[in-house]
N, C-alpha and C positions, 0 to 999 in steps of 0.2 A: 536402487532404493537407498543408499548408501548416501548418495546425493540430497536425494528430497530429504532424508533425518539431518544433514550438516544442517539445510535451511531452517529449518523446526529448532533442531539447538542453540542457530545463533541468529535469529529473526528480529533481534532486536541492529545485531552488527550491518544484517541486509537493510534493515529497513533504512539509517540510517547511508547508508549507500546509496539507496533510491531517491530519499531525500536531497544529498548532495547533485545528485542526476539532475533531478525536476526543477533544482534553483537556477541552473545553467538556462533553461527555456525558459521556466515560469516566475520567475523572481521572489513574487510573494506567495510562495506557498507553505503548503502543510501535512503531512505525511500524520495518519492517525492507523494505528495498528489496534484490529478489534477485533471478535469473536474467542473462538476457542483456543487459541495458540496465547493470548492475554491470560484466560484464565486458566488456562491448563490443563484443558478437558479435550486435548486433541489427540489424535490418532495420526500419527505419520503417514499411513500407507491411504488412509481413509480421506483428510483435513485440507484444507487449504489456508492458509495465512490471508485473512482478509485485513486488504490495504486498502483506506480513504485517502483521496489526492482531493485537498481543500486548495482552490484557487477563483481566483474571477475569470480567468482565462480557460475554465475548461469548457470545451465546444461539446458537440454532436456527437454522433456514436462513430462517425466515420473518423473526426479529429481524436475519441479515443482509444479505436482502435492502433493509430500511429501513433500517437502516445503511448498505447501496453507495447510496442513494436521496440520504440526509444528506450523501455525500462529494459525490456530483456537485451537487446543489444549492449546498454552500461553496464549489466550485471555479465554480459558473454555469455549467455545462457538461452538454447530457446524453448526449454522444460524446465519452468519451477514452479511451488508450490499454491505462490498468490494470488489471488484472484483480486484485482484493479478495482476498484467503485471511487466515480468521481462526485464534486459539489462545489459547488461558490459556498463561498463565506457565510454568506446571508443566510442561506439553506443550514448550512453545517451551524450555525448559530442557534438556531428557532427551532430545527428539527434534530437533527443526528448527531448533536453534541449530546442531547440528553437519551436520544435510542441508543448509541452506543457506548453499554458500561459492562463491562471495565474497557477503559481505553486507555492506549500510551498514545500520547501527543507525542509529535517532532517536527518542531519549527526549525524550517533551513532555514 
């Protein structure tokens, strides 16, 4: 438990890790951190840290399951809090920029 609360108190320091992770493979991407851990209405033991990976490159469920695979291997982790939701650009433009509020962006 100890563990899942570090991720919750420094979700922004992760996120940003992940971020740096995803540029290495996807170049132009985008790390958007949304739900409850934004606005502060999370429960640690309960919550999950919902992470958007905005790219033109993201494939199929099977390309992101090796993608969530890539994230926990650069974090050395294979139990954390996040839970992955992928989108192109175009999509994250038109739809889930404005569904998800409050949001932190982080352009790698």
């Amino acid at each position: 438990m100890a563990e899942r609360i570090e991720y919750f108190n420094n979700w922004r320091k992760y996120a940003y890790e992940i971020c740096a992770s995803l540029k290495k493979v996807l170049q132009d991407v985008m790390v958007v951190v949304f739900g409850s851990v934004v606005s502060g209405n999370y429960v640690p033991s309960l919550s999950d840290i919902d992470i958007l990976i905005v790219s033109d490159k993201v494939g199929g469920i099977l390309w992101q399951a090796k993608m969530n695979l890539y994230i926990l291997s650069e974090l050395k982790s294979d139990i954390t809090p996040f839970e992955f939701h992928y989108s192109n650009w175009k999509d994250y433009e038109e739809f889930y920029k404005e569904f998800f509020n409050p949001r932190v962006e982080i352009r790698c």
